[in-house]
C-alpha positions as CSV (number, residue, x, y, z in Angstrom):
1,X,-6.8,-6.7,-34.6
2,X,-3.7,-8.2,-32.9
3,X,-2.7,-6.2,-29.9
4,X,0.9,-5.7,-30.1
5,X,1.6,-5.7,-26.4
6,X,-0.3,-8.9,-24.2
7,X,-1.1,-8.8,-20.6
8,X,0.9,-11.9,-21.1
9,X,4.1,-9.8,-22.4
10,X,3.6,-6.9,-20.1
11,X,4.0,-9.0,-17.4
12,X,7.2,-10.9,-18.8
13,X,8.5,-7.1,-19.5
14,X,7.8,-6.3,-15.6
15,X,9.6,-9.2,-15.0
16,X,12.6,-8.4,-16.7
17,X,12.8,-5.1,-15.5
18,X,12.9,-5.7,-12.2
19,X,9.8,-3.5,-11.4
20,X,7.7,-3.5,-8.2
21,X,4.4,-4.6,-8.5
22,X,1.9,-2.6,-6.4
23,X,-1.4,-4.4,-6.6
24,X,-3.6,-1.9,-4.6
25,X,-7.4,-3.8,-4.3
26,X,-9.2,-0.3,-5.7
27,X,-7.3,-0.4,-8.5
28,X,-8.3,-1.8,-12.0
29,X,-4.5,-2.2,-12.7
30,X,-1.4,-3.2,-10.9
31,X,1.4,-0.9,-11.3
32,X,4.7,-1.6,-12.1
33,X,6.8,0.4,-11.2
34,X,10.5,0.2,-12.4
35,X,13.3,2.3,-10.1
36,X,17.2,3.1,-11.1
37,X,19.6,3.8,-8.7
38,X,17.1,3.7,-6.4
39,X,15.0,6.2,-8.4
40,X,11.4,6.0,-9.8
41,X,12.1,6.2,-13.7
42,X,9.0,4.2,-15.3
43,X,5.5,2.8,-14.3
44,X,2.7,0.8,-16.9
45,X,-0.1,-0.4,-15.4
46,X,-0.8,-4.1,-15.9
47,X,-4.8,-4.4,-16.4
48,X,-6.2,-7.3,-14.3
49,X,-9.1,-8.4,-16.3
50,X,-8.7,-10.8,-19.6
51,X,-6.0,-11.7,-20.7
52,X,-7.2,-10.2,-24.3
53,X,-6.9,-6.7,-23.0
54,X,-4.5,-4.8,-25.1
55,X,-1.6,-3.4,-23.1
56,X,-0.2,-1.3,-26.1
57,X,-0.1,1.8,-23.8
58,X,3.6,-0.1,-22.4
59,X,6.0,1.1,-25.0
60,X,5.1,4.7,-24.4
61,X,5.3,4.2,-20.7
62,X,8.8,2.8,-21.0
63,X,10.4,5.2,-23.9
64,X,10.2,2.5,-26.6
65,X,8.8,2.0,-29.3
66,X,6.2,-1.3,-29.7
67,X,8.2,-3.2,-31.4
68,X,11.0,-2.8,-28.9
69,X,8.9,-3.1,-26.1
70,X,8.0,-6.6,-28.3
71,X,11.7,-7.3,-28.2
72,X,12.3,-6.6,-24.5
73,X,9.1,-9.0,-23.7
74,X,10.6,-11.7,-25.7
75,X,14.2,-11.5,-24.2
76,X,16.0,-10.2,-27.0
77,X,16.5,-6.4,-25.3
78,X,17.6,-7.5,-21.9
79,X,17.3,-4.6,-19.0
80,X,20.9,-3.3,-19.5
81,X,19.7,-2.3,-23.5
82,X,16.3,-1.2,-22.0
83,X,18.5,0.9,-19.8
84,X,20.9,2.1,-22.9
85,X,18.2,3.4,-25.3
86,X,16.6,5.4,-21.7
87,X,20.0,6.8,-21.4
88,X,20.6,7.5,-25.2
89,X,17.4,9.4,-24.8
90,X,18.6,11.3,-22.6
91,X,16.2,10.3,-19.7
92,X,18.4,9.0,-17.0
């Protein structure tokens, strides 16, 4: 079964949202942790094992849904619509 969300595309979505990486060594995962306005408003963590790990638990983790978690990995939602659907939410 394809895994909709890659270590490979969790880290690009990281990336993209500017999050803070805290790579504690007792940790299986690193954390990413994405603030707003100087405000905590997200983390997924970022398993460090294979690369063929699924990280499908990201869309929950950053109020999307997988295909636009998907979209924001492959640059078509950039952080300012990532931000937009959060707010639309209500959860900013």
């Amino acid at each position: 079964m394809a895994r909709i969300i890659t270590k490979e595309l969790a880290e690009k979505i990281a990336k993209k949202l500017d999050a803070k990486i805290d790579k504690r060594s007792n940790r299986a995962h690193d954390i990413a942790l994405i603030y707003y306005e100087g405000r905590l408003i997200a983390d997924f963590g970022i398993r460090r094992g294979s690369r063929d790990l699924g990280h499908d638990h990201v869309p929950g983790n950053i109020f999307l849904r997988p295909h636009q978690a998907r979209l924001l990995g492959q640059c078509t939602i950039n952080k300012d619509g990532w931000l937009e659907i959060v707010r639309q939410k209500g959860l900013l």
